[in-house]
C-alpha positions as CSV (number, residue, x, y, z in Angstrom):
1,X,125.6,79.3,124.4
2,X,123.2,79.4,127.3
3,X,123.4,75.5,129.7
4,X,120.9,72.8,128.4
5,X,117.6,73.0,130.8
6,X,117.5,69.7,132.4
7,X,113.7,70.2,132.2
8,X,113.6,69.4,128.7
9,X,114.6,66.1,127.1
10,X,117.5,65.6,124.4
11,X,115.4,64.1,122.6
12,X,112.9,67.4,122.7
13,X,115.6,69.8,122.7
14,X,116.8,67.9,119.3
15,X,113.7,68.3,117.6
16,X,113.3,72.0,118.8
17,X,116.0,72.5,116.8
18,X,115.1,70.5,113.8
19,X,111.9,72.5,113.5
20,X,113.9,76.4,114.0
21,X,116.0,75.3,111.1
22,X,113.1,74.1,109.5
23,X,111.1,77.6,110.0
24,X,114.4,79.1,108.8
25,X,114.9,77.6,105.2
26,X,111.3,78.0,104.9
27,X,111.8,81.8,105.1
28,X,114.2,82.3,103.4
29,X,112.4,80.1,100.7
30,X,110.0,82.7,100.8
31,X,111.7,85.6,100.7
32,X,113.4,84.3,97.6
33,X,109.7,83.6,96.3
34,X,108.7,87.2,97.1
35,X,111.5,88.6,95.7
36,X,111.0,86.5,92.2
37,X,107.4,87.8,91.9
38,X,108.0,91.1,92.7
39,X,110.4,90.6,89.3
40,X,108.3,89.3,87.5
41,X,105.5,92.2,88.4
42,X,107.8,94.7,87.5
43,X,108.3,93.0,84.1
44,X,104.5,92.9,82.9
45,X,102.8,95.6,82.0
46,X,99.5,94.1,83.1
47,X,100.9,93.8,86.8
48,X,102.3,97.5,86.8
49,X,98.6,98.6,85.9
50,X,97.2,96.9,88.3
51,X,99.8,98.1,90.7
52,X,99.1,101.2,90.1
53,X,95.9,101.1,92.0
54,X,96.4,101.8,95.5
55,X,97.0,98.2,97.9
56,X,97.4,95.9,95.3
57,X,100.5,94.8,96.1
58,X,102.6,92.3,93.3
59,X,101.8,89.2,94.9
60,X,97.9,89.9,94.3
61,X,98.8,91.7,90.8
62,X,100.4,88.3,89.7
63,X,97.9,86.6,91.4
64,X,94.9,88.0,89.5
65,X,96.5,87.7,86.5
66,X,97.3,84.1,86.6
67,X,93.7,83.5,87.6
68,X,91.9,85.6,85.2
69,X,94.6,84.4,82.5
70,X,95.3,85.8,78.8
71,X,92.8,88.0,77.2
72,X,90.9,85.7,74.6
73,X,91.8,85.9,70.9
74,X,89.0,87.6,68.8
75,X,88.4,85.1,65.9
């Protein structure tokens, strides 16, 4: 482990490091995230059409069809 600047304060140095491990659960929070929609795309046939088209990606395939929602019931 490199020597302690003396330029920087504990106190500074403290929450430097707070905030890196910080960044790095929040990463891997999102990995896991990206890795449980990417599931989830593969498992609805909706998202695998959409897919399909070139740059849609599962995130935007699961995306769109949370926002466009189910396809309406004829009555």
């Amino acid at each position: 482990m490199a020597e302690p600047d003396d330029r920087v304060s504990g106190l500074l140095r403290e929450i430097l490091s707070e905030m890196n491990e910080r960044l790095r659960l929040f990463e891997q929070r999102l990995k896991h995230y990206d890795l449980r929609i990417a599931e989830l795309a593969r498992a609805d046939e909706r998202a695998g059409r959409l897919m399909a088209v070139q740059g849609v990606s599962p995130l935007t395939a699961t995306a769109l069809i949370a926002a466009v929602g189910r396809q309406p019931t004829v009555l």
